[in-house]
C-alpha positions as CSV (number, residue, x, y, z in Angstrom):
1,X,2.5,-29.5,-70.2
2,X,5.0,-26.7,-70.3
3,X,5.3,-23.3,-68.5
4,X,7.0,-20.3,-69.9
5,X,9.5,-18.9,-67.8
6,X,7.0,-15.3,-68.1
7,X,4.6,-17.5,-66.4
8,X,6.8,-18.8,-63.5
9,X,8.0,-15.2,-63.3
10,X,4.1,-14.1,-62.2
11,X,3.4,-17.0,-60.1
12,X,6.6,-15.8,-58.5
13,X,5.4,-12.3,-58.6
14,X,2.0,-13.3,-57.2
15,X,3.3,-15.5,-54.2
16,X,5.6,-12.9,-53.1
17,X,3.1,-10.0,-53.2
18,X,0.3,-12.4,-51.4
19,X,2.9,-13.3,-48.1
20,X,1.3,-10.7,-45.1
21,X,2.5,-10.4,-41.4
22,X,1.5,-13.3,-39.1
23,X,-1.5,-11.9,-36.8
24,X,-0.4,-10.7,-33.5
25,X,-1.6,-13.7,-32.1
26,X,0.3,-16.2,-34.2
27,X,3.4,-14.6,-33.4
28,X,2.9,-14.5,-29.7
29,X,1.8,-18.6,-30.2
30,X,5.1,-19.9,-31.4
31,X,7.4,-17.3,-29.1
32,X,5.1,-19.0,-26.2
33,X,6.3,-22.4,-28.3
34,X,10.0,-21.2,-28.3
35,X,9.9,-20.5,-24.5
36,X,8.6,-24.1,-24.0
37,X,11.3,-25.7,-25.6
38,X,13.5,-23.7,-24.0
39,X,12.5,-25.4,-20.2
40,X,14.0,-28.3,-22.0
41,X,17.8,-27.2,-22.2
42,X,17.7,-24.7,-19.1
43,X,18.0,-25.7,-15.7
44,X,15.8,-24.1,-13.5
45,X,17.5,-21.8,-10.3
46,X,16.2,-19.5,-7.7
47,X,17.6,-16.6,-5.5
48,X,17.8,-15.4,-2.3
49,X,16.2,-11.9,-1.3
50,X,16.7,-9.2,1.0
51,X,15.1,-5.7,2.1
52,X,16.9,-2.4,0.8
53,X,16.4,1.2,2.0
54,X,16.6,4.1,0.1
55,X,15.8,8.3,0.5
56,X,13.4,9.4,-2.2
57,X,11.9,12.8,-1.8
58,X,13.0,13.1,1.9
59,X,10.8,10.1,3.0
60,X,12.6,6.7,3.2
61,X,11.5,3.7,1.7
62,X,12.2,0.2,1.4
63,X,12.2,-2.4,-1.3
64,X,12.8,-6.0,-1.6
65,X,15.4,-7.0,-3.8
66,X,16.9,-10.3,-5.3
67,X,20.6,-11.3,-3.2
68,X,22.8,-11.2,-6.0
69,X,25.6,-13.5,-4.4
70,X,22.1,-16.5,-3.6
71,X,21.7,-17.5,-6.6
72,X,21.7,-21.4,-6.7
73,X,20.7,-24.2,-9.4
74,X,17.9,-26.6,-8.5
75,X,19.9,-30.2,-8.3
76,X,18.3,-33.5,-8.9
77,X,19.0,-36.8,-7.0
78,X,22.1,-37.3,-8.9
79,X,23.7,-34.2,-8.1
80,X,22.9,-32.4,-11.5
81,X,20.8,-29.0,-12.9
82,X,17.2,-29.9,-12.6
83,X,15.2,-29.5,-15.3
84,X,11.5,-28.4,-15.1
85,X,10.6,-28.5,-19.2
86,X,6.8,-27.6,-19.7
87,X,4.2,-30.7,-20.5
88,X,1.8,-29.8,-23.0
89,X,-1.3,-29.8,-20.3
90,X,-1.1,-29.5,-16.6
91,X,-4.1,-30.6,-14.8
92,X,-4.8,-28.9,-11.5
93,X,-4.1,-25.5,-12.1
94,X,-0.7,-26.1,-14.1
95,X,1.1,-24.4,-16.4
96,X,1.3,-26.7,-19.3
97,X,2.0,-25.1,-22.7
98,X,-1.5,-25.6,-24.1
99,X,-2.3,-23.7,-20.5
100,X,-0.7,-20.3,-21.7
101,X,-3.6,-19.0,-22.7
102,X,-5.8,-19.3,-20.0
103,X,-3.2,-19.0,-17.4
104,X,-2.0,-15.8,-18.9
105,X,-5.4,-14.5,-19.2
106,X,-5.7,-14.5,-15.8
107,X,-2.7,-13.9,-14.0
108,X,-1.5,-11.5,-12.1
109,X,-3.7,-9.0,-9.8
110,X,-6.2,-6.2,-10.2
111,X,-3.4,-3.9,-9.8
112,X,-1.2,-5.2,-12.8
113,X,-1.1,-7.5,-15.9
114,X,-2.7,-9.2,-17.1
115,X,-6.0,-9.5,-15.1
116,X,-6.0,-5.7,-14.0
117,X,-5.3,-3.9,-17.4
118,X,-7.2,-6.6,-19.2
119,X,-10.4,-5.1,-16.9
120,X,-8.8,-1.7,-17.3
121,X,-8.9,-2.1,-21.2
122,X,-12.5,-3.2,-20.7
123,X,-14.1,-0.7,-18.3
124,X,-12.7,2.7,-20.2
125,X,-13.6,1.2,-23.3
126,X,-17.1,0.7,-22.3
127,X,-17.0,4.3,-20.7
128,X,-15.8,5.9,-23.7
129,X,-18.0,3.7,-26.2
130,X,-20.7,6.0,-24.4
131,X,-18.9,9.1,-25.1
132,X,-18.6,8.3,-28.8
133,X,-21.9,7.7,-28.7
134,X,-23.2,11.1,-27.8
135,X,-21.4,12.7,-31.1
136,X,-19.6,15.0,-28.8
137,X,-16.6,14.0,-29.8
138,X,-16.7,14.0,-33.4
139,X,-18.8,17.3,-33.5
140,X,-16.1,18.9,-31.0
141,X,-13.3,18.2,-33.4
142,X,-15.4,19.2,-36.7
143,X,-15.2,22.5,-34.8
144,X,-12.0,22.7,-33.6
145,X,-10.5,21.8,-37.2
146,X,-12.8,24.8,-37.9
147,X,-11.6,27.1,-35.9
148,X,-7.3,26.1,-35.7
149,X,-7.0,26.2,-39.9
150,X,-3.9,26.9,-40.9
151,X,-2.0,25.5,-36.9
152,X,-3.3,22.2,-36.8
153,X,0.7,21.4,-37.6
154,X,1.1,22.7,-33.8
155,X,-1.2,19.6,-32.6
156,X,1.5,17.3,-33.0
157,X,4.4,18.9,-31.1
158,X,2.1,19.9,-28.1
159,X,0.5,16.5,-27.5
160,X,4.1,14.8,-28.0
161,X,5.4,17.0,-25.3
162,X,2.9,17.0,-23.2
163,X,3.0,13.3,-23.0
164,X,6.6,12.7,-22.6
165,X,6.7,15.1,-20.1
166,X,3.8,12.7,-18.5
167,X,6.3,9.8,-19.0
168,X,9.1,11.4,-17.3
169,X,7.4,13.3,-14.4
170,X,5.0,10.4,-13.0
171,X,6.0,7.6,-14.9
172,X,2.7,7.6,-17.6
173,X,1.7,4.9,-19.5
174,X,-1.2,2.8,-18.8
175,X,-2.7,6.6,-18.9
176,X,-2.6,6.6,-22.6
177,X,-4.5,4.4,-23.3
178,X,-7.9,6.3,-22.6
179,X,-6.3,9.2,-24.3
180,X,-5.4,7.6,-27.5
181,X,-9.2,6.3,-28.0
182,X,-10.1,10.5,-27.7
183,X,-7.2,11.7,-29.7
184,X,-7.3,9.0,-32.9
185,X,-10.4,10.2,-34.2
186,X,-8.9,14.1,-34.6
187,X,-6.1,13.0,-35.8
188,X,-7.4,10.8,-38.3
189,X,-9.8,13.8,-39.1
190,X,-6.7,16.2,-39.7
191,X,-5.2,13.8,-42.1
192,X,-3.3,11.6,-40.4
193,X,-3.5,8.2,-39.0
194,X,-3.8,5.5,-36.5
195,X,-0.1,4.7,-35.8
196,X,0.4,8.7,-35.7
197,X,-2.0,8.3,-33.0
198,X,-0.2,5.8,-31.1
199,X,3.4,8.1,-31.6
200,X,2.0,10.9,-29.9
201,X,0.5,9.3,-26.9
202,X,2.3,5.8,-25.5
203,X,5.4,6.2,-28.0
204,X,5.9,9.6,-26.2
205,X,5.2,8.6,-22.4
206,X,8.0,6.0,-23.0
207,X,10.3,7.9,-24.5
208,X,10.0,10.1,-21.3
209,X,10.0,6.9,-19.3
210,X,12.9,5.9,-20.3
211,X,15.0,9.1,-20.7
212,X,13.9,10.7,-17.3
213,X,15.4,12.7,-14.7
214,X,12.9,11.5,-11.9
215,X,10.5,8.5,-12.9
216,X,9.3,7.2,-9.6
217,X,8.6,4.0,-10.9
218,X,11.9,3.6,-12.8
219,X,15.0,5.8,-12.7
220,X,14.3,6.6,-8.7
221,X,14.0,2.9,-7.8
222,X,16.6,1.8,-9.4
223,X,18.8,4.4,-8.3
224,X,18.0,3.4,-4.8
225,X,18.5,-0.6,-5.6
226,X,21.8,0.6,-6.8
227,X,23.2,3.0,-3.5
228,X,22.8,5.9,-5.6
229,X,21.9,9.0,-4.6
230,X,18.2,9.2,-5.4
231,X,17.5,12.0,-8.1
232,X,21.3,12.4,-8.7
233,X,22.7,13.2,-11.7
234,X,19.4,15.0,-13.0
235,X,20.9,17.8,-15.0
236,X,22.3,15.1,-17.5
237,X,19.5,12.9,-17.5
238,X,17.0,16.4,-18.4
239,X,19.6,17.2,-21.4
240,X,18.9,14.0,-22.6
241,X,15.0,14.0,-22.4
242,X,15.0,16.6,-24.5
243,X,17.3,15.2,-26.7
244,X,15.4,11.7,-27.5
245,X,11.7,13.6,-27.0
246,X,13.4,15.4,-30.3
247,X,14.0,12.4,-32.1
248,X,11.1,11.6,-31.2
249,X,9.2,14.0,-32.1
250,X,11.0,14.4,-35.6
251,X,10.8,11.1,-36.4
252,X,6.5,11.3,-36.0
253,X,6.2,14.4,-37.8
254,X,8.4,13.1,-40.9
255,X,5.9,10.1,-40.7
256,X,2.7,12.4,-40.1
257,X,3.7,14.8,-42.8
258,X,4.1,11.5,-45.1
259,X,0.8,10.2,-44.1
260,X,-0.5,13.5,-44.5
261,X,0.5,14.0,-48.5
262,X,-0.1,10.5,-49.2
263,X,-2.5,8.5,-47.0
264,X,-2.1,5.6,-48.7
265,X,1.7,5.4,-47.3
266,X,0.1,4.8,-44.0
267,X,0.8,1.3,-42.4
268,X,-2.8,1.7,-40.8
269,X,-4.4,2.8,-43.9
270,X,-6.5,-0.4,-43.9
271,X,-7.3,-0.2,-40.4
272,X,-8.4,3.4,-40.4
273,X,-11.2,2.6,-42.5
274,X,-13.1,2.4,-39.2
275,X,-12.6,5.6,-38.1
276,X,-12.8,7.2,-41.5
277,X,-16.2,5.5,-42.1
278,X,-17.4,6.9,-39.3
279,X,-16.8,10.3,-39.7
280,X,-17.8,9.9,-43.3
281,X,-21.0,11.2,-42.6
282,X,-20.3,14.2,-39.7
283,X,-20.2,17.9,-41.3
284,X,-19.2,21.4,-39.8
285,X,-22.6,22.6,-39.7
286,X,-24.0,19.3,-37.4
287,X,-24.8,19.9,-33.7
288,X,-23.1,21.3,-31.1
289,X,-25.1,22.7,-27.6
290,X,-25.1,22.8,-24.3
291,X,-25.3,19.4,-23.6
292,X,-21.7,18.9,-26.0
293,X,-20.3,21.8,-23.5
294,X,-21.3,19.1,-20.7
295,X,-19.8,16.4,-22.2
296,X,-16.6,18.0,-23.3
297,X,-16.2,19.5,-19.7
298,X,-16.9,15.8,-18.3
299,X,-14.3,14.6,-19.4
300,X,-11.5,17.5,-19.3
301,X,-12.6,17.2,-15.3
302,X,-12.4,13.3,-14.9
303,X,-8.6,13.6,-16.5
304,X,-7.8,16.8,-14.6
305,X,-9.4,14.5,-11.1
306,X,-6.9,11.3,-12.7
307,X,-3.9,13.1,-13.0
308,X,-4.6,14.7,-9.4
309,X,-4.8,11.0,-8.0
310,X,-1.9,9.7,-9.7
311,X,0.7,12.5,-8.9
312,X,-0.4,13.3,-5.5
313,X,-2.3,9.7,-4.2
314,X,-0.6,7.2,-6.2
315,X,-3.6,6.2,-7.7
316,X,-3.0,3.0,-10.4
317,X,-5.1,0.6,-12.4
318,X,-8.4,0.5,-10.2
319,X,-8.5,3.6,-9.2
320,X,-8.3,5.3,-12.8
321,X,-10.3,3.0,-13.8
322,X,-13.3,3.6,-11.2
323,X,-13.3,7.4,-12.0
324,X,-13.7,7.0,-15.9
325,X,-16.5,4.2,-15.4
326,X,-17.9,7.2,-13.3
327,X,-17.3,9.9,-16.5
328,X,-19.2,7.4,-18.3
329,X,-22.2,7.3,-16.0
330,X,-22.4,10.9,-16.0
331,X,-21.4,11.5,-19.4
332,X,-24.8,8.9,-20.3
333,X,-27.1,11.1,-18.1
334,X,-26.3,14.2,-19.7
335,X,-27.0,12.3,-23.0
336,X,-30.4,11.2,-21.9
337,X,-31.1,14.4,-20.7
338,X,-30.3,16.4,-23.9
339,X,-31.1,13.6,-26.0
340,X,-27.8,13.7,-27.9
341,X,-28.1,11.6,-30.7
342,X,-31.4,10.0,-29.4
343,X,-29.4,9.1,-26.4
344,X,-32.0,6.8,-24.9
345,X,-31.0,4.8,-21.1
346,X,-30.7,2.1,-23.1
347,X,-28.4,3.1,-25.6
348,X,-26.0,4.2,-23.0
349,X,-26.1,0.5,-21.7
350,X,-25.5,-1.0,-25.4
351,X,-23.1,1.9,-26.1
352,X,-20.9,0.8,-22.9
353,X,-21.1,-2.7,-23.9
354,X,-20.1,-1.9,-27.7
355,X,-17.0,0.1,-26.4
356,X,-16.4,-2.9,-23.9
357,X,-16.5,-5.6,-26.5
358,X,-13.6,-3.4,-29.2
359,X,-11.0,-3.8,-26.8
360,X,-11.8,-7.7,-26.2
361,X,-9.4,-8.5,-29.1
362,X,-6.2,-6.4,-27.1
363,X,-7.1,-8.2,-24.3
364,X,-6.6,-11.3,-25.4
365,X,-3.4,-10.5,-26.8
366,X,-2.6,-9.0,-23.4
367,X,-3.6,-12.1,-21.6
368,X,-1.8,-14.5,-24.1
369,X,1.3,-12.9,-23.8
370,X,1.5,-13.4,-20.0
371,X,1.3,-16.7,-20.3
372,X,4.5,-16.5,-22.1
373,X,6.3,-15.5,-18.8
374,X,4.1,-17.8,-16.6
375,X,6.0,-20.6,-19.3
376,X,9.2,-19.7,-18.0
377,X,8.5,-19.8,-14.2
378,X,8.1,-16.1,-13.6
379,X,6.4,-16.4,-10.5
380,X,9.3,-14.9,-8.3
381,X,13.0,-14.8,-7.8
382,X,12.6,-17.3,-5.1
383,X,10.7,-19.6,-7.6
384,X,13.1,-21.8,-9.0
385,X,12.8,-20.7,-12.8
386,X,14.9,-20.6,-16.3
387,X,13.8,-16.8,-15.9
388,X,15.7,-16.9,-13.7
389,X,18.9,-18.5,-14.6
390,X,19.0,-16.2,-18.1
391,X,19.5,-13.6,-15.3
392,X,22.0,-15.3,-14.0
393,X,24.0,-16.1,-17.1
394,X,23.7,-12.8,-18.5
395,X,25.1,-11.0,-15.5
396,X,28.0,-13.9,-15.2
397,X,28.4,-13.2,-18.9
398,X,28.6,-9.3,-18.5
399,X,31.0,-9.7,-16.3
400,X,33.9,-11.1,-17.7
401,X,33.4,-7.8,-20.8
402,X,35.9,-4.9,-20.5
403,X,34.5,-2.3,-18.9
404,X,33.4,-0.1,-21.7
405,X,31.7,-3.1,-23.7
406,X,30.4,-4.6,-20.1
407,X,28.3,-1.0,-20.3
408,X,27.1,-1.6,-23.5
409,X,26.0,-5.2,-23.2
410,X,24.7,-4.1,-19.7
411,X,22.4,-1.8,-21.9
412,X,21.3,-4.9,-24.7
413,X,20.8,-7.2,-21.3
414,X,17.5,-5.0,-20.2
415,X,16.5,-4.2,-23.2
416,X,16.2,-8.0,-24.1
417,X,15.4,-8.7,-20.1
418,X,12.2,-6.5,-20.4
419,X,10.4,-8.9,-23.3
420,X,9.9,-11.0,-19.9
421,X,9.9,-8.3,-17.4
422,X,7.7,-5.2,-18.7
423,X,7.4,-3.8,-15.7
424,X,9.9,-0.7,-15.0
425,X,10.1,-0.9,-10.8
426,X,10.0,-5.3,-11.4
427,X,12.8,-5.0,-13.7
428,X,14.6,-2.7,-11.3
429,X,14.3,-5.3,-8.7
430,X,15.3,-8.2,-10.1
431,X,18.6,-6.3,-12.2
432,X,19.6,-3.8,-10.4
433,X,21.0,-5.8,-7.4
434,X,23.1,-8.1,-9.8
435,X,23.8,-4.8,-12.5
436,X,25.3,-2.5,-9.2
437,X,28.3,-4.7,-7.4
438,X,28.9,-6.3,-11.1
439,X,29.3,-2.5,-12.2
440,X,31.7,-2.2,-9.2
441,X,33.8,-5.7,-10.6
442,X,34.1,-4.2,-13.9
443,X,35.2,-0.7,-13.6
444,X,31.7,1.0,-14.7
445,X,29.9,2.9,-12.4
446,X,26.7,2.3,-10.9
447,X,24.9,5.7,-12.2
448,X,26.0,4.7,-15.7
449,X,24.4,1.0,-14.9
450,X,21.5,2.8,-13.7
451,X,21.2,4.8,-17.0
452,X,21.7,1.3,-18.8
453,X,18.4,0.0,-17.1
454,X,16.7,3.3,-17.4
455,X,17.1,3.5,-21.4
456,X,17.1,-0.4,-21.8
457,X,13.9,-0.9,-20.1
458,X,12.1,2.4,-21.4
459,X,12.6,2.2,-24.7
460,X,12.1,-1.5,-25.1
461,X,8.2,-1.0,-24.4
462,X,7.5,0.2,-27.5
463,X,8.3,-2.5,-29.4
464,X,7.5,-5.6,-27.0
465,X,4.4,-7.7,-27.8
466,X,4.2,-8.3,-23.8
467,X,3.6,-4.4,-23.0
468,X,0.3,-4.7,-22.3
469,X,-0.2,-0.7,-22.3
470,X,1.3,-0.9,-25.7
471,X,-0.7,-3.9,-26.9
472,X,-3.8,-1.8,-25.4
473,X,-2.9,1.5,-27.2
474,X,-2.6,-0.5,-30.6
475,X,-5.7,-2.2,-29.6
476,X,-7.7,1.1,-29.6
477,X,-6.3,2.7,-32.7
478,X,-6.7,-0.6,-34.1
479,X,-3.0,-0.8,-35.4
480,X,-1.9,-4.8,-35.8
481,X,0.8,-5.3,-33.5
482,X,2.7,-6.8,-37.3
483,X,1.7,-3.2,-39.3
484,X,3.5,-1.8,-36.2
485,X,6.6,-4.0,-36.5
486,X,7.1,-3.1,-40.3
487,X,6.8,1.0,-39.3
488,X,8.2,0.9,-35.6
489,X,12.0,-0.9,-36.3
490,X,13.7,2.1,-38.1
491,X,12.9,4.3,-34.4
492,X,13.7,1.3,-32.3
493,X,17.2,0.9,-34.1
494,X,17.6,4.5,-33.8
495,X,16.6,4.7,-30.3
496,X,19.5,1.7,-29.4
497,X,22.0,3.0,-31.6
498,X,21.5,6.5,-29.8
499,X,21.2,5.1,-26.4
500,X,24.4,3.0,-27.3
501,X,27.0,6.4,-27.6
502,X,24.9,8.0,-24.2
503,X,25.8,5.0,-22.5
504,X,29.1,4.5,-23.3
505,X,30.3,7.8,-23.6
506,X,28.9,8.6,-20.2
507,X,31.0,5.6,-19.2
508,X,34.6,7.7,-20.4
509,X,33.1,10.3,-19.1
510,X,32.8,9.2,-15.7
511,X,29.3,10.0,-15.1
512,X,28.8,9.5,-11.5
């Protein structure tokens, strides 16, 4: 039997147009798959560490640091590189490759990933799962839409700067996680979408992460890792957060405005449906008392109380997550009590448990990607690791660059680096101390290897599966982490092309 060559020409058609994005969690399997195989061509090495003082804020603190001169290859019997390749199950607690999941899952500490923000993800999304559940919400921004016609373009702008400003001044990014799950609904409301969403709040606390003048847990460590002069070079590094919060900016409303006239350009459109579904019913004229007033100040008081503990107490994971498990409580009573939407004692505990259970599929992509780390040894630079030795290599590597290009590749190096290491003040420590003196070797100088971490490392966690904030904030806008690929790589090439000219012309410029 013969087919026409029209025929092959629509099987062709069909089989192109049915090909869609691997899920999120296929892609993180076979990256975990490609780390394993590389523990069979890397030697495994460990460093040396030592204790470094630095000035920050007129108080002097101390941080320890990876010996950049210590680093040493693990040596078999025989005298050569010891390998440590990854069996695929380890009994006894092991790390075998079919161990990932679990292992990643539960790794790390309450105060980090994965075990802390997984919990994190979990407790505010039970707490606001009981805020939805009151109506507030929905009713508030019915109203507010209502009453702003005609400057709703003005929400945008604000809520990008506030939130880079957030980025730069304290370092905020886990933070926006519990607003995006407030702010998706009205922005979905005013015509826009989920990924729009996810642009306003983490995309613009990391794009003042990673362009700021005075991040505590990034640009301030690092400059004391390095010998520089803690908050030095600030007037520069404030030009340039206004520069990329700009792009930034620019680039989301030129989406948002898109979105906007078109909603089926949206990369979320399919996964708005859940929002738009339920607000399908809500109208200007529903409900909107005493008990909403209660609500709404609930929660402008519990983020007013957060902020306060962050800035001024240093308040992280378990402490931000306590005081909105607290908003819900409260938030539920006043529910009960003014029986918003029927609000019964009960439904407050099923609401919580709703809201808990959307964020259980972030968390396991959270978890899972941890495990990708825990596959390369990353339990320590005194660990003997292949993490490791990459580190080792690629400063070795950088090293033997001219100077202007050493810059450059200094840049790609923690920009690649922080896939593994998502963590701005873990990066810092484990970089830095090999990025400074190699700085010195090569003729660059140490602010401008500074300002190679800073915008390598920033930037980066928009994009990297491993983020767990990021994973989170896609999680609760329910963006796929592959939508987010095919929409996100325009900005990220942007973002490195830009960073690339700041870089090295800072470099001929001798910034110092």
């Amino acid at each position: 039997m013969e087919i026409s060559t029209s025929d092959n020409k629509t099987l062709a058609s069909t089989q192109s147009s049915s090909w869609q994005m691997p899920d999120t969690l296929v892609i993180i399997f076979f990256v975990a798959l490609a780390a394993a195989i590389m523990t069979y061509f890397i030697p495994i090495g460990a460093f040396e560490t030592q204790e470094v003082s630095y000035v920050s804020d007129g108080i002097e603190k101390s941080r320890v640091v990876v010996d950049p001169s210590s680093f040493e290859y693990q040596y078999d019997v025989d005298g050569t590189p010891k390998l440590q390749p990854v069996a695929l199950f380890e009994g006894d607690g092991g790390a075998g490759f079919f161990n990932f999941a679990f292992e990643g899952l539960v790794s790390g500490s309450k105060w980090g990933s994965a075990i802390g923000v997984i919990m994190f993800m979990l407790v505010i999304g039970g707490s606001f799962g009981v805020v939805m559940a009151t109506g507030t919400i929905d009713n508030g921004i019915l109203r507010l839409i209502d009453k702003t016609r005609g400057n709703e373009v003005l929400f945008i702008p604000v809520i990008f700067s506030l939130f880079s400003l957030g980025g730069a001044v304290f370092g905020m990014g886990e933070e926006a996680i519990a607003f995006a799950i407030i702010i998706c609904p009205l922005m979905i409301r005013l015509g826009y979408d989920g990924i729009t969403t996810v642009m306003v709040t983490y995309v613009a606390t990391q794009v003042g992460f990673a362009s700021s003048w005075m991040n505590p847990f990034s640009v301030a460590i690092a400059q004391g890792i390095a010998g520089v002069p803690v908050l030095s070079g600030s007037g520069v590094r404030v030009v340039m957060w206004l520069g990329f919060t700009l792009i930034g900016l620019a680039f989301t409303m030129r989406y948002a405005n898109k979105v906007k006239r078109t909603p089926s350009l949206s990369y979320s459109f399919h996964s708005d449906a859940y929002f738009r579904e339920n607000q399908s019913k809500a109208s200007l004229d529903s409900r909107f008392n005493l008990g909403d007033i209660l609500v709404l100040t609930s929660i402008v008081a519990t983020i007013a109380w957060v902020i306060w503990g962050v800035v001024t107490r240093a308040w992280f994971i378990p402490e931000i997550a306590s005081q909105f498990f607290t908003m819900g409580i409260v938030i539920g009573a006043i529910g009960v009590v003014f029986k918003l939407n029927g609000m019964t004692v009960n439904k407050v505990a099923t609401s919580f448990k709703q809201g808990a259970a959307t964020m259980l599929e972030p968390a396991v992509l959270v978890g899972c990607a941890s495990g990708i780390l825990i596959l390369l040894g990353g339990g320590g630079p005194t660990e003997p690791s292949v993490l490791n030795s990459i580190l080792n290599s690629a400063g070795n590597v950088i090293g033997q660059l001219p100077n202007a290009l050493s810059a450059w590749f200094m840049l790609l190096f923690q920009s690649v680096f922080n896939f593994f290491v998502t963590s701005g003040s873990g990066q810092a420590a484990l970089t830095m101390p090999l990025m400074a003196p190699l700085a010195d070797i090569v003729g660059v100088t140490r602010q401008v290897a500074v300002l190679a971490f800073q915008l390598g490392d920033g930037f980066t966690n928009i994009l990297v599966p491993t983020s767990a904030s990021l994973m989170a904030t896609l999680g609760v806008c329910r963006v796929d982490w592959g939508d987010w690929l095919k929409f996100i790589w325009r900005f990220m090439v942007a973002l490195f092309v830009i960073s690339s000219i700041v870089v090295v012309s800072a470099h001929y410029l001798g910034f110092s």
